[in-house]
PyMOL CGO cylinders between C-alpha atoms (Angstrom):
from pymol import cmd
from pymol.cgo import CYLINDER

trace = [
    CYLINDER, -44.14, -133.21, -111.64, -40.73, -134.98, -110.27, 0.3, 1, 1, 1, 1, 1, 1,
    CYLINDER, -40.73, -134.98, -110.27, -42.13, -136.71, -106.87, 0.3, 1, 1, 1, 1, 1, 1,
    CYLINDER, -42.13, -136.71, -106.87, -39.76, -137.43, -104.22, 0.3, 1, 1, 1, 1, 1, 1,
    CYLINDER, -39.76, -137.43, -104.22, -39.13, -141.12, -104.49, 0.3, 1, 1, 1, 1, 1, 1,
    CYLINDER, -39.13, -141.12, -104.49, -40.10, -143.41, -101.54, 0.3, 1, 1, 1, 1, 1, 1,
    CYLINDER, -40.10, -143.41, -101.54, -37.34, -144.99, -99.86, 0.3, 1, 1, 1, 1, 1, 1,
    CYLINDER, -37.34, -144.99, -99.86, -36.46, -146.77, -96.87, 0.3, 1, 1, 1, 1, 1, 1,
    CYLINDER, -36.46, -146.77, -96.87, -34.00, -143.83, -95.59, 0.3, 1, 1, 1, 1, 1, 1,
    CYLINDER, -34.00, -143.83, -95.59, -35.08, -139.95, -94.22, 0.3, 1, 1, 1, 1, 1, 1,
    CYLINDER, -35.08, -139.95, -94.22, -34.34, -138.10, -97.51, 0.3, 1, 1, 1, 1, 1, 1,
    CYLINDER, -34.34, -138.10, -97.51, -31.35, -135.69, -98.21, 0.3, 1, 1, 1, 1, 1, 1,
    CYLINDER, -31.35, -135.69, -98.21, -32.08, -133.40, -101.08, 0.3, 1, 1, 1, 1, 1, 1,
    CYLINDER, -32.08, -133.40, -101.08, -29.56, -131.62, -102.94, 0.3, 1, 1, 1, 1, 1, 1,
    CYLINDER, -29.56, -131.62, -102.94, -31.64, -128.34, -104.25, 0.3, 1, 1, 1, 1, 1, 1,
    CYLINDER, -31.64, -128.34, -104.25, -28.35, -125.76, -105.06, 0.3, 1, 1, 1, 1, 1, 1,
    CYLINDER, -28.35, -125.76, -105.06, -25.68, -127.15, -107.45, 0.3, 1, 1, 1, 1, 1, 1,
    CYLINDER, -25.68, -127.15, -107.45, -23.54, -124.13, -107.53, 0.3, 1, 1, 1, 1, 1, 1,
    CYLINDER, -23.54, -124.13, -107.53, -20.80, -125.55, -105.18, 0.3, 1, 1, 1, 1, 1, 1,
    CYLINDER, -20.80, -125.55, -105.18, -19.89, -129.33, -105.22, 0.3, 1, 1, 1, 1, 1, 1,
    CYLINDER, -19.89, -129.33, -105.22, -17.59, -129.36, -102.41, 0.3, 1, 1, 1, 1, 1, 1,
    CYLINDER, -17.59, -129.36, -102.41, -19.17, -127.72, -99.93, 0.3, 1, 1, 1, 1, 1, 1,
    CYLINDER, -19.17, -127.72, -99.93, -22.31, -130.24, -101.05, 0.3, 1, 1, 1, 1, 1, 1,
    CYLINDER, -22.31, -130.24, -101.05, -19.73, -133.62, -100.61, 0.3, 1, 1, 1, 1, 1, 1,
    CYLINDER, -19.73, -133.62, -100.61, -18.53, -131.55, -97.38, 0.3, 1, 1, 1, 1, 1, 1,
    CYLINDER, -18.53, -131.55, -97.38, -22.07, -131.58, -96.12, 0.3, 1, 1, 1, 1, 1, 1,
    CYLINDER, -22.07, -131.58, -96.12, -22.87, -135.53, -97.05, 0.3, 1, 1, 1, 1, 1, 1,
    CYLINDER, -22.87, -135.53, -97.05, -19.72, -136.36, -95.30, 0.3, 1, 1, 1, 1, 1, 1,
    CYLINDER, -19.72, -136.36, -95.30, -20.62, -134.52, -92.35, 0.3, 1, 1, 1, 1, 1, 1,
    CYLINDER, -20.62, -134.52, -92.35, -24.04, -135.81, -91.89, 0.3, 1, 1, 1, 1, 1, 1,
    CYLINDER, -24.04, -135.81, -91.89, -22.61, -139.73, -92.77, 0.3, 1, 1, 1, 1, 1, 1,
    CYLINDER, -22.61, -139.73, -92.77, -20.55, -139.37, -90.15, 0.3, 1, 1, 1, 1, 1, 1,
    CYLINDER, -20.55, -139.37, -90.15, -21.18, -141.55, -86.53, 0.3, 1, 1, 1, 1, 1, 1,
    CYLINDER, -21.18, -141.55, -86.53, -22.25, -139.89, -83.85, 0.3, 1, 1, 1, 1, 1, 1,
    CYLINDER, -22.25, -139.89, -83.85, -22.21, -141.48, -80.03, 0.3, 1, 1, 1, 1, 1, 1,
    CYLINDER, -22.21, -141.48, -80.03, -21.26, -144.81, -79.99, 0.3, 1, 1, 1, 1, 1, 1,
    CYLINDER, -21.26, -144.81, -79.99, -21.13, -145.49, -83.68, 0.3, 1, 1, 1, 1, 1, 1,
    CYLINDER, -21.13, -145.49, -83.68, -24.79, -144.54, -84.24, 0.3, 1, 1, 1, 1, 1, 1,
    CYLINDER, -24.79, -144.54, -84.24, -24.97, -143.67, -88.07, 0.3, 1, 1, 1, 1, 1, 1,
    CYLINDER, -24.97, -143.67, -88.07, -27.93, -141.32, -89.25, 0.3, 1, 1, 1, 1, 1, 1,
    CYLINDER, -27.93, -141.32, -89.25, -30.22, -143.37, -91.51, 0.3, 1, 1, 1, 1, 1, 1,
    CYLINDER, -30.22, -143.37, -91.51, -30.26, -140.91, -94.53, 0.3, 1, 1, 1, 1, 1, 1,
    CYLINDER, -30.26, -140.91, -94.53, -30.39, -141.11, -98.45, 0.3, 1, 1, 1, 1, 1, 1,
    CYLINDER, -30.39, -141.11, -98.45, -28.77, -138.05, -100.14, 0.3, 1, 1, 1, 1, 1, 1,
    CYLINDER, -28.77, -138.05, -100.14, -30.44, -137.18, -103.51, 0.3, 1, 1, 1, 1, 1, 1,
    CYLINDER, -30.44, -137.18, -103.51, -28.91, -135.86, -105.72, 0.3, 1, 1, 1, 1, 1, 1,
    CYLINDER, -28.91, -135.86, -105.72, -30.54, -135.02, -109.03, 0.3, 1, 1, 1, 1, 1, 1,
    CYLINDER, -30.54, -135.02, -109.03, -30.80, -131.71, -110.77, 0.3, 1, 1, 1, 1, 1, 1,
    CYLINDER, -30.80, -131.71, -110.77, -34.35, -131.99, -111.29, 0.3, 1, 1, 1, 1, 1, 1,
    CYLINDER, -34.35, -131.99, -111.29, -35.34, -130.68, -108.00, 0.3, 1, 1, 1, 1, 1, 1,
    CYLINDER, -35.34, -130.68, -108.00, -32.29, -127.42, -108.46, 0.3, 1, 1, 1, 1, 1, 1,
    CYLINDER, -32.29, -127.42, -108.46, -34.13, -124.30, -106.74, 0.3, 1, 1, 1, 1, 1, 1,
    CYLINDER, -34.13, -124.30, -106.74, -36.81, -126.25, -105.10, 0.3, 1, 1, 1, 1, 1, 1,
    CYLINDER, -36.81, -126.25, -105.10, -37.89, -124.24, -101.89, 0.3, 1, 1, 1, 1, 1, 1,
    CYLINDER, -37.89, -124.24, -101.89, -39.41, -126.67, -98.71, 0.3, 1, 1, 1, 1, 1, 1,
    CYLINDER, -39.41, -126.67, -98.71, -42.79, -125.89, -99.45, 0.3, 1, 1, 1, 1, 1, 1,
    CYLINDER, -42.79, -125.89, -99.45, -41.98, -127.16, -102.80, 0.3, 1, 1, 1, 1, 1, 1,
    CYLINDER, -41.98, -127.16, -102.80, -40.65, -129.90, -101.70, 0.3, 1, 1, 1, 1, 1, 1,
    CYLINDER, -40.65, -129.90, -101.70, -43.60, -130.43, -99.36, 0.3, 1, 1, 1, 1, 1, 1,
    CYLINDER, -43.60, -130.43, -99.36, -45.96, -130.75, -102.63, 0.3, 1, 1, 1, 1, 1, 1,
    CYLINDER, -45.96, -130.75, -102.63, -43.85, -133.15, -104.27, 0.3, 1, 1, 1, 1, 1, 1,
    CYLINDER, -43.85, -133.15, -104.27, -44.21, -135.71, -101.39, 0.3, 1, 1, 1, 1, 1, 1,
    CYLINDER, -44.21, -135.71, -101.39, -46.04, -138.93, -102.56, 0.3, 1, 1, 1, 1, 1, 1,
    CYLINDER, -46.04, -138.93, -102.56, -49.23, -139.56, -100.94, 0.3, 1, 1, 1, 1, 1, 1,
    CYLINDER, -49.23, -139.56, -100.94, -48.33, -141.57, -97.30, 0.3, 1, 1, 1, 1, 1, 1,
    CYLINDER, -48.33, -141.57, -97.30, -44.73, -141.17, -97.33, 0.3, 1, 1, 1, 1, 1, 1,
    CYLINDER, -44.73, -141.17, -97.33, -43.40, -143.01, -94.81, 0.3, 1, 1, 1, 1, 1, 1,
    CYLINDER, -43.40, -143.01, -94.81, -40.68, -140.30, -93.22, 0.3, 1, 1, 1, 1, 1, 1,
    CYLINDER, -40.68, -140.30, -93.22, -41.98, -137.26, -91.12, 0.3, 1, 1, 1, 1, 1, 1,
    CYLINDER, -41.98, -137.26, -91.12, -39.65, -135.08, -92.44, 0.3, 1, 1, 1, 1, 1, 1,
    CYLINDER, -39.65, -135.08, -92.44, -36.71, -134.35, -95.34, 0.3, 1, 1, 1, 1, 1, 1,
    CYLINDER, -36.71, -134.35, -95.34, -32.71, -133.27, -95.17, 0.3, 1, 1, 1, 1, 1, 1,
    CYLINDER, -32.71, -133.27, -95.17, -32.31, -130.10, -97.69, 0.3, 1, 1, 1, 1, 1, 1,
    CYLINDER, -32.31, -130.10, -97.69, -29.45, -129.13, -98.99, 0.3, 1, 1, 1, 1, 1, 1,
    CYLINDER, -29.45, -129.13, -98.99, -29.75, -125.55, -100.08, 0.3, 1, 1, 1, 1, 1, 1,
    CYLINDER, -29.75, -125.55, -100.08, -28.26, -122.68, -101.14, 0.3, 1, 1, 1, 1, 1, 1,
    CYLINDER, -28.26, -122.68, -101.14, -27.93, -121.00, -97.76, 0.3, 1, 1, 1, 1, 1, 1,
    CYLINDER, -27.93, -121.00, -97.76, -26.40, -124.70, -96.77, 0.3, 1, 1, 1, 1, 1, 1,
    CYLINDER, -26.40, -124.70, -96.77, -23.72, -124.58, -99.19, 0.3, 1, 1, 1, 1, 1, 1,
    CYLINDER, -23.72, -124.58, -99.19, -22.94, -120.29, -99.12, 0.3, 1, 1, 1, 1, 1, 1,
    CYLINDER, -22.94, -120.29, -99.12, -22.48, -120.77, -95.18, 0.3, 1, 1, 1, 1, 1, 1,
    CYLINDER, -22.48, -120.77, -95.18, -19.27, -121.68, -93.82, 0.3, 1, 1, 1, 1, 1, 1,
    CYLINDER, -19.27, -121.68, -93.82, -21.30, -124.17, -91.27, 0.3, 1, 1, 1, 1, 1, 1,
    CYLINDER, -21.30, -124.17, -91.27, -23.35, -125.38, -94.03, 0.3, 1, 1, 1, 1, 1, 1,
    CYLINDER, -23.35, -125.38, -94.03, -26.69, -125.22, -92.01, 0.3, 1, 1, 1, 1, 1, 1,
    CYLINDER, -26.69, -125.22, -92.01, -29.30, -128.09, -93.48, 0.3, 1, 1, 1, 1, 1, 1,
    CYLINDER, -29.30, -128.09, -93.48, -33.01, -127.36, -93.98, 0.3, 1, 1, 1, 1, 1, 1,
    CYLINDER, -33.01, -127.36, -93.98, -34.90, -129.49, -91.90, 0.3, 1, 1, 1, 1, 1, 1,
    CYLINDER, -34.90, -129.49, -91.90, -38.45, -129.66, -92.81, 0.3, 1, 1, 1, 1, 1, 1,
    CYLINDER, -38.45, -129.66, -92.81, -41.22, -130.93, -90.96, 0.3, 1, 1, 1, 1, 1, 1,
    CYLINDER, -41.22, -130.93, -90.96, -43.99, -133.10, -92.76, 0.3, 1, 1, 1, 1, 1, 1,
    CYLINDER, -43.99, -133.10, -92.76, -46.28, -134.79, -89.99, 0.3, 1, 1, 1, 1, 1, 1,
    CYLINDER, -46.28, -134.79, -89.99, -46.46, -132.68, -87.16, 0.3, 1, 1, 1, 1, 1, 1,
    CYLINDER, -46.46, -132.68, -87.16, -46.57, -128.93, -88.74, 0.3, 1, 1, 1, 1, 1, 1,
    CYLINDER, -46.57, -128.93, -88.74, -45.78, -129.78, -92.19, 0.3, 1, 1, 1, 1, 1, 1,
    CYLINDER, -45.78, -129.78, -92.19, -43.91, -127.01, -94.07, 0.3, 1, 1, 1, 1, 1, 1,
    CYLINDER, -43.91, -127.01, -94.07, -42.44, -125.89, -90.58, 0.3, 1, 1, 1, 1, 1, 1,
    CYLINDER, -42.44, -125.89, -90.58, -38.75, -125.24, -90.90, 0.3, 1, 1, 1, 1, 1, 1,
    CYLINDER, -38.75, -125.24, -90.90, -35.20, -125.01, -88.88, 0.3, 1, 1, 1, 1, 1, 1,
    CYLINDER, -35.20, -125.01, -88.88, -31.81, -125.01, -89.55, 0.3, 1, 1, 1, 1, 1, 1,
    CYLINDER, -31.81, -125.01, -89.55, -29.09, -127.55, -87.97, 0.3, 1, 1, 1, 1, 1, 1,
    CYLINDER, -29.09, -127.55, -87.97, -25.96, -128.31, -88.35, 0.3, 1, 1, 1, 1, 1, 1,
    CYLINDER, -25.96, -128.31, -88.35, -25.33, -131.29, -90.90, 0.3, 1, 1, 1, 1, 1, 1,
    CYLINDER, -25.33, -131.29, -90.90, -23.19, -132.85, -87.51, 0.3, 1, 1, 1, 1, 1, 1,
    CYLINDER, -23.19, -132.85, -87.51, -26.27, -133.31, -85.76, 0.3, 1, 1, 1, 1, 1, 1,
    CYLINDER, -26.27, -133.31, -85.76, -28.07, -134.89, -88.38, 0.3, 1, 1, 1, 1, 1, 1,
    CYLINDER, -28.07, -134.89, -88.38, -27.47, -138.27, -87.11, 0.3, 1, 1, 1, 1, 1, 1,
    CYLINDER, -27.47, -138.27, -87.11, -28.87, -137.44, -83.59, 0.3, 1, 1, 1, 1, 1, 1,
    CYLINDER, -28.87, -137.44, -83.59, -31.92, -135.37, -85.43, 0.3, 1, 1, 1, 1, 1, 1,
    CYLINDER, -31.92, -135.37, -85.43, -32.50, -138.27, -87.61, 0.3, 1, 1, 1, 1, 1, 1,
    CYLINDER, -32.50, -138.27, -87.61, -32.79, -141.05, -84.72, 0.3, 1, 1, 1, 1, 1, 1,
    CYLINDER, -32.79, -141.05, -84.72, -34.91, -138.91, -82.49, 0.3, 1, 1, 1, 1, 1, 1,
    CYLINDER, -34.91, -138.91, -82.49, -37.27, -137.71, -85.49, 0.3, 1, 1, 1, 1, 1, 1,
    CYLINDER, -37.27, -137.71, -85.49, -37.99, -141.14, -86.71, 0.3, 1, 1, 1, 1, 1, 1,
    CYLINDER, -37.99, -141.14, -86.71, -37.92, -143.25, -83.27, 0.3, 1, 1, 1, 1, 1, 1,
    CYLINDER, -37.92, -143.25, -83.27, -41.07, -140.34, -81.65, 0.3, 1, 1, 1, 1, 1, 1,
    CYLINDER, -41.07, -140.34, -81.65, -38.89, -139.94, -79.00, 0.3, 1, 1, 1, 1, 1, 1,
    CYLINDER, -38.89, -139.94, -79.00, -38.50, -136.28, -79.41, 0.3, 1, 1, 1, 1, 1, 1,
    CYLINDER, -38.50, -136.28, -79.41, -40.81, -133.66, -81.26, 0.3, 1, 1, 1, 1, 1, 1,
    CYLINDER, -40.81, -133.66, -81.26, -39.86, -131.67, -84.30, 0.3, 1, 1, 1, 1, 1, 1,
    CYLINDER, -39.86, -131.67, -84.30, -40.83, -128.87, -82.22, 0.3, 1, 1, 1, 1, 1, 1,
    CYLINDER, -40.83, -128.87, -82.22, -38.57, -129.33, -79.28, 0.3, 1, 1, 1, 1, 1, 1,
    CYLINDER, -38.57, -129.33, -79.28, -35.79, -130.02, -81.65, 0.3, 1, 1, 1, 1, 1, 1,
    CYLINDER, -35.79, -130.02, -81.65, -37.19, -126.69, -83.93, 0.3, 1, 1, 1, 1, 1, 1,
    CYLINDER, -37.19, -126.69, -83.93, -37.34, -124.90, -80.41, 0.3, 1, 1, 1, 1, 1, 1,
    CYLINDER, -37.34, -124.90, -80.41, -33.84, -125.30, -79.48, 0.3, 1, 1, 1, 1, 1, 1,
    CYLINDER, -33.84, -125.30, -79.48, -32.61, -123.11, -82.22, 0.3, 1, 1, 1, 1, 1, 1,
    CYLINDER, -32.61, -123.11, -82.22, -29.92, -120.41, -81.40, 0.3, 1, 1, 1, 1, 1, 1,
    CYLINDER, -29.92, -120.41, -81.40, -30.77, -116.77, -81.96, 0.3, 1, 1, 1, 1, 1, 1,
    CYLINDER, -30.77, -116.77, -81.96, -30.10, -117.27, -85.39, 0.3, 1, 1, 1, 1, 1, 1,
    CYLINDER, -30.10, -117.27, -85.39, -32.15, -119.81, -85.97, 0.3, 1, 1, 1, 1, 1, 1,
    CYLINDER, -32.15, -119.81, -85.97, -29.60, -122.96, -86.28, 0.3, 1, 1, 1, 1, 1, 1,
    CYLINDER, -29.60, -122.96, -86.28, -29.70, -126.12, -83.99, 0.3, 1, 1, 1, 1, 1, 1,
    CYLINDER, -29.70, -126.12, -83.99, -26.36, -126.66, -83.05, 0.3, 1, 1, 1, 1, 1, 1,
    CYLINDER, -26.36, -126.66, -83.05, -26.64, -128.48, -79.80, 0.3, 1, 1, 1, 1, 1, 1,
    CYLINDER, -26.64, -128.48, -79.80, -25.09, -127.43, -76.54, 0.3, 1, 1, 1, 1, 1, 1,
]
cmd.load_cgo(trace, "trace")
């Protein structure tokens, strides 16, 4: 078993290696600022051991009292889509629950997520029709 490491940053994790630029498309999209310089605190991983991981995978392969309360993922549906919609996946509140955003609002997902100040539900709530947060 291949544990998600611990680390000081939300977690980005690369699961589908079948397109490189559309994965280095999606990192720079998420690194970039967002407001007035505010930079989303994330770590991207990228190691083939976790290729075709699914979120509830993923879920299992959390260490015990991970500090983040929730992971990036970088998927196949993320790199096959032309907005390259990331996984978002919920560990603390409803663990295993799921949306889709895209990798531009990482950086405000990421700073609400891990200050409290908004729910993963509110955020997973504000999904359009087809099920992608792409904010107003």
């Amino acid at each position: 078993m291949h544990l998600i490491p611990v680390t000081s940053s939300v977690l980005a994790i690369r699961t589908d290696f079948s397109d490189h630029e559309a994965w280095k498309t999606t990192v720079a999209a998420i690194s970039q600022p967002a407001g007035e310089g505010l930079l989303a605190n994330v770590e991207f991983l990228d190691d083939p051991a976790y290729t075709g991981k699914t979120a509830c995978q993923l879920l299992g392969l959390a260490p015990a009292g991970y500090a983040h309360s929730f992971l990036l993922v970088i998927d196949e549906l993320t790199v096959s889509s032309p907005d390259h919609p990331v996984l978002v996946v919920d560990l603390a509140e409803e663990p295993g629950r799921e949306f889709r955003a895209v990798p531009e609002l990482a950086v405000v997902i990421e700073h609400y997520l891990s200050a409290g100040a908004v729910g993963f539900a509110d955020f997973a709530g504000s999904a359009d029709a087809d099920g992608i947060v792409r904010g107003s």
